[in-house]
VEXKOL-823120 format. One record per residue (C-alpha): residue number from 1; residue in one letter; x, y, z. Coordinates in steps of 0.5 Angstrom, whole numbers, plus 500, padded with zeros to 3 digits. Layout:
residues N
pos:code:px:py:pz
NUM:A:X:Y:Z
...
***
This chain:
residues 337
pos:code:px:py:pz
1:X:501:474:466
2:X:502:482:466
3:X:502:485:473
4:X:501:492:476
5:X:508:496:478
6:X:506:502:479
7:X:502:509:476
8:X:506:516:475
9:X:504:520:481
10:X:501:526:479
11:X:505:532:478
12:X:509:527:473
13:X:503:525:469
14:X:500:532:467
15:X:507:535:466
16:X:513:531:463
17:X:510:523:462
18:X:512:521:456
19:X:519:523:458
20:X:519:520:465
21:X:517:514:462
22:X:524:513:458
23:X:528:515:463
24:X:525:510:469
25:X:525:505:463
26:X:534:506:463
27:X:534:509:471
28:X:531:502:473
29:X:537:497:469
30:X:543:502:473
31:X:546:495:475
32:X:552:499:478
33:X:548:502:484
34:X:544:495:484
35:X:550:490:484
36:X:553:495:491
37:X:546:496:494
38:X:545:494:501
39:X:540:489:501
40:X:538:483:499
41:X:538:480:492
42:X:531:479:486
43:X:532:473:485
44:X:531:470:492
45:X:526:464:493
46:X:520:467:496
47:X:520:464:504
48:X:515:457:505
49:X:509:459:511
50:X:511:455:517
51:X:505:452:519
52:X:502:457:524
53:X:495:457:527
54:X:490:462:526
55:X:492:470:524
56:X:497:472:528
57:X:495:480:532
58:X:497:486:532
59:X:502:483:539
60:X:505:478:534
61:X:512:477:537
62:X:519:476:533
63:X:522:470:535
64:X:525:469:541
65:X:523:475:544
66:X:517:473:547
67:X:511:477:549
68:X:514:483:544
69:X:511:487:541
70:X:513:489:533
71:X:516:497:533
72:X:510:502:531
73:X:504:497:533
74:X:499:497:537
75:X:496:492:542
76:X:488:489:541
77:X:483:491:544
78:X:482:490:552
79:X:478:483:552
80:X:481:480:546
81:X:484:474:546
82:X:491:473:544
83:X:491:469:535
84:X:484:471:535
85:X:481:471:527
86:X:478:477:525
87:X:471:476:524
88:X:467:474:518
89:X:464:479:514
90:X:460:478:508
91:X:463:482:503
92:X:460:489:500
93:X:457:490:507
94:X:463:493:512
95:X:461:491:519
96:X:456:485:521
97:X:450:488:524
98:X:452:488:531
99:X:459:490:531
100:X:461:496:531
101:X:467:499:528
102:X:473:497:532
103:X:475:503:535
104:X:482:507:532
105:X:487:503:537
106:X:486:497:536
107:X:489:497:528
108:X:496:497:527
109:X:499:504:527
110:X:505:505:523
111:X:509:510:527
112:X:515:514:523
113:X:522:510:521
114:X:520:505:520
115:X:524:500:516
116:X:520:497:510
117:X:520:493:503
118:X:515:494:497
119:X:514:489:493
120:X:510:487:487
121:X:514:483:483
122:X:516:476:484
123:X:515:471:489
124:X:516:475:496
125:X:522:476:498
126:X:522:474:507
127:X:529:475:507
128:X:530:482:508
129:X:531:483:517
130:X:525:489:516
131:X:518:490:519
132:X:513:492:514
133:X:512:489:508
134:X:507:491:503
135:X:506:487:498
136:X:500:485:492
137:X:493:483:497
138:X:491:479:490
139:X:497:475:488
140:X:499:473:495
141:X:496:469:499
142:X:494:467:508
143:X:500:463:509
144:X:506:469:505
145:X:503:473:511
146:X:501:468:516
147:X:509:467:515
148:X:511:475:516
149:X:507:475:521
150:X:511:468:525
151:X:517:474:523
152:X:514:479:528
153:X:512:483:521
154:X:506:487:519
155:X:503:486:512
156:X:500:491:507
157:X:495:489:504
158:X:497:493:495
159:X:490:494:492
160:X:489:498:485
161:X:483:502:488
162:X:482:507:482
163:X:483:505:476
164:X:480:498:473
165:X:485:491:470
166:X:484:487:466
167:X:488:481:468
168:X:484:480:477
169:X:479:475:478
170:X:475:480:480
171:X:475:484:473
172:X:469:482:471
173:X:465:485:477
174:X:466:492:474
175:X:461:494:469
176:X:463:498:462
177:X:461:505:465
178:X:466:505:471
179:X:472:505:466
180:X:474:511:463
181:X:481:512:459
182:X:487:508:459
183:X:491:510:465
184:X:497:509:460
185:X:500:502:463
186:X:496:496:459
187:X:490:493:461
188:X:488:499:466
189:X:482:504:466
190:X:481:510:470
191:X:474:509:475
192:X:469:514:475
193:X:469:515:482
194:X:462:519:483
195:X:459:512:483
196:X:460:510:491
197:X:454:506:490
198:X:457:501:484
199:X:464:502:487
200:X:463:501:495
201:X:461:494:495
202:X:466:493:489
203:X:472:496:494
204:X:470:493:500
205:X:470:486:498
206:X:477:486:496
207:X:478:489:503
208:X:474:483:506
209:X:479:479:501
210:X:485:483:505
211:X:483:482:512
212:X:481:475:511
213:X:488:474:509
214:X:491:477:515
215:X:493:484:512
216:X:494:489:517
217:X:493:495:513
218:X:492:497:505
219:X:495:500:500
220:X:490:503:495
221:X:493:505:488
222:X:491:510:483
223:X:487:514:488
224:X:488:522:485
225:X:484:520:479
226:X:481:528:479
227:X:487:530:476
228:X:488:526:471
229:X:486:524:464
230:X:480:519:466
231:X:475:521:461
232:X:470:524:467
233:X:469:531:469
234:X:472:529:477
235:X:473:534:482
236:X:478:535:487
237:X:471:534:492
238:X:469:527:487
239:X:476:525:490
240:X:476:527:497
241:X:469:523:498
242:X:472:517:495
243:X:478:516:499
244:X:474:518:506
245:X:469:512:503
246:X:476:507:501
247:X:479:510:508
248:X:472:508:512
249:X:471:501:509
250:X:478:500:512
251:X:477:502:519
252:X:471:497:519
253:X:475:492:517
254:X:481:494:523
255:X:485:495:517
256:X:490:501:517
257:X:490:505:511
258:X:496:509:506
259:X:494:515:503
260:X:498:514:496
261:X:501:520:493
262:X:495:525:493
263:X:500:531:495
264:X:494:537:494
265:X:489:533:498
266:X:494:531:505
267:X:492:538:509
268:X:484:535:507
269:X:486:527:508
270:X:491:527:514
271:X:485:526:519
272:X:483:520:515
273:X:489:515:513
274:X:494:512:517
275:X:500:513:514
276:X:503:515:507
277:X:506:512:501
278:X:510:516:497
279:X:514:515:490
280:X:519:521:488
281:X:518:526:492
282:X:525:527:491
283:X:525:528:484
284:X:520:533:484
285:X:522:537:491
286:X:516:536:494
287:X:518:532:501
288:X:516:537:505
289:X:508:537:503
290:X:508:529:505
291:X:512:532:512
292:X:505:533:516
293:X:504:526:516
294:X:511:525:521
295:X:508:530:525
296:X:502:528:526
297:X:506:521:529
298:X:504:517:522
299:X:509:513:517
300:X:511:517:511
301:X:514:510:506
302:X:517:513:501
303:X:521:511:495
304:X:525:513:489
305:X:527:511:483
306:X:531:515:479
307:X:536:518:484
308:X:541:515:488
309:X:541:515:496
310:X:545:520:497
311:X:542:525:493
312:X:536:524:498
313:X:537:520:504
314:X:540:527:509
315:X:533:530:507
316:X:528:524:508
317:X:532:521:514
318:X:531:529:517
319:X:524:529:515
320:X:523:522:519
321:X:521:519:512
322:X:522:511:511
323:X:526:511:505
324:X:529:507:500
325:X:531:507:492
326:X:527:502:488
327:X:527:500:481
328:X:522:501:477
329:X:518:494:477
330:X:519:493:485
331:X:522:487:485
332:X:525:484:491
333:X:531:489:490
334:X:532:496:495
335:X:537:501:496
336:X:535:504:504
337:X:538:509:507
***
């Protein structure tokens, strides 16, 4: 079954694509610095749920230590009762009628530092002793984060928003005019992201599907297709509309949401998004364009691929950034610093 990693960021696709692609494909198989990493090994069974009732809430305590909260978090809304479910929503249509939107403290915050784990490939390694996890919103189900959350760990929700795969459920939903030029990784097609109309119920139902999950936040791939070979004429403005849409479609939900690379669009999008998603900026010397989101008090999860962490782990940890070295495929392997 195919599976979606990751997409190059931006700078690398328009200038040294073909050329990266290989050097990832021999950097991901170093296995002298993989067998000496910190951190727990690819192969581990994926966790079994425990049986808990309900959604565990932004208030959700790591065991043994009762009535706390999970670092960087916030609590619920005055008046909410403790393992409260989220409430329903009928997909493609935000909000019920009559509930407003919750207000900005009642989603989860992610402040700078803190630890985390991404992981896409594979069964959802539970072993790793960090708070956050990011994991794919299609290929794992309630109970993987029904049993993060008995861990007293928050849940993000990966989703591919800007491109079109040929292997989700969903993928018939997406007519023929939304989907432009393959990405470069197979079965991909870029989104023609002027048409909010067609894509908002589209995205907001796979939104529905991360908060009827548990999810506490999402991570939408592929959100800088402006600047790319999409076989559309997008601007820079086409983008900001669709990720402020992407970022308003998960604030009705009480979801908190990644801004994914987008380097150009930071100063314009910081208000909107909640934390950051990097991949390599290390690589290409642009860390301090991400820095703004450290200094508005938001996450920066970062990784890399090809450098080891003592080419970037002084910077990243002096910029506040939660840092890692990953592979390639995102499997369960990490390298923090």
């Amino acid at each position: 079954m195919n599976r979606r990693n990751r997409l190059l960021p931006a700078a690398l696709a328009l200038a040294t694509a073909t050329a990266l692609l290989v050097s990832s494909c021999s950097s991901s198989g170093s296995e002298d610095d993989q067998d000496s990493a910190e951190g727990t090994p690819s192969n581990s069974p994926a966790a079994t749920a425990p049986s808990v009732p309900g959604t565990p809430d932004a208030t959700t305590a790591a065991p043994g230590t009762p009535g706390a909260t999970t670092p960087g978090t916030t609590a619920l809304a005055p008046g909410t009762p403790a393992g409260s479910p989220p409430p329903a929503t009928t997909p493609g249509t935000g909000t019920p009628p009559g509930n407003p939107a919750p207000p900005a403290g009642a989603r989860w915050q992610p402040t700078p530092g803190l630890a985390w784990q991404w992981q896409l490939g594979g069964g959802v390694d539970q072993s790793v002793d960090v708070p956050v996890y990011d994991i794919d919103g299609f290929e794992n189900d309630a109970s993987v984060v029904a049993a993060l959350h008995a861990k007293g760990r928050k849940a993000i929700c990966y989703i591919n928003a800007g491109s079109w795969e040929d292997f989700r459920p969903d993928s018939a939903a997406f007519a023929k005019s939304l989907q432009g030029s393959d990405t470069g990784w197979k079965g991909e097609k870029w989104f023609d992201i002027r048409k909010l109309d067609q894509l908002r119920p589209l995205m907001a139902a796979r939104f529905d599907m991360c908060r009827s999950k548990g999810f506490d936040a999402v991570e939408p791939d592929t959100i800088e297709a402006y600047n790319q070979n999409s076989g559309f004429p997008l601007t820079a403005d086409d983008q900001l509309r669709y990720n402020r849409m992407l970022a308003q479609l998960a604030h009705e939900r009480g979801l908190a949401i990644g801004l994914k690379n987008d380097l150009d669009q930071i100063p314009a999008l910081l208000p909107d998004f909640d934390f950051a998603v990097n991949e390599e900026c290390a690589q290409f010397d642009e860390c301090d364009r991400v820095a703004p989101f450290v200094k508005a008090g938001k996450a920066v999860f970062h990784v890399e691929y090809k450098l080891d962490t003592d080419r970037f782990c002084g910077k990243a940890k002096s910029l506040g950034f939660s840092s890692m070295r990953k592979k390639l495929e995102l499997d369960a392997w990490r390298k923090p610093c």
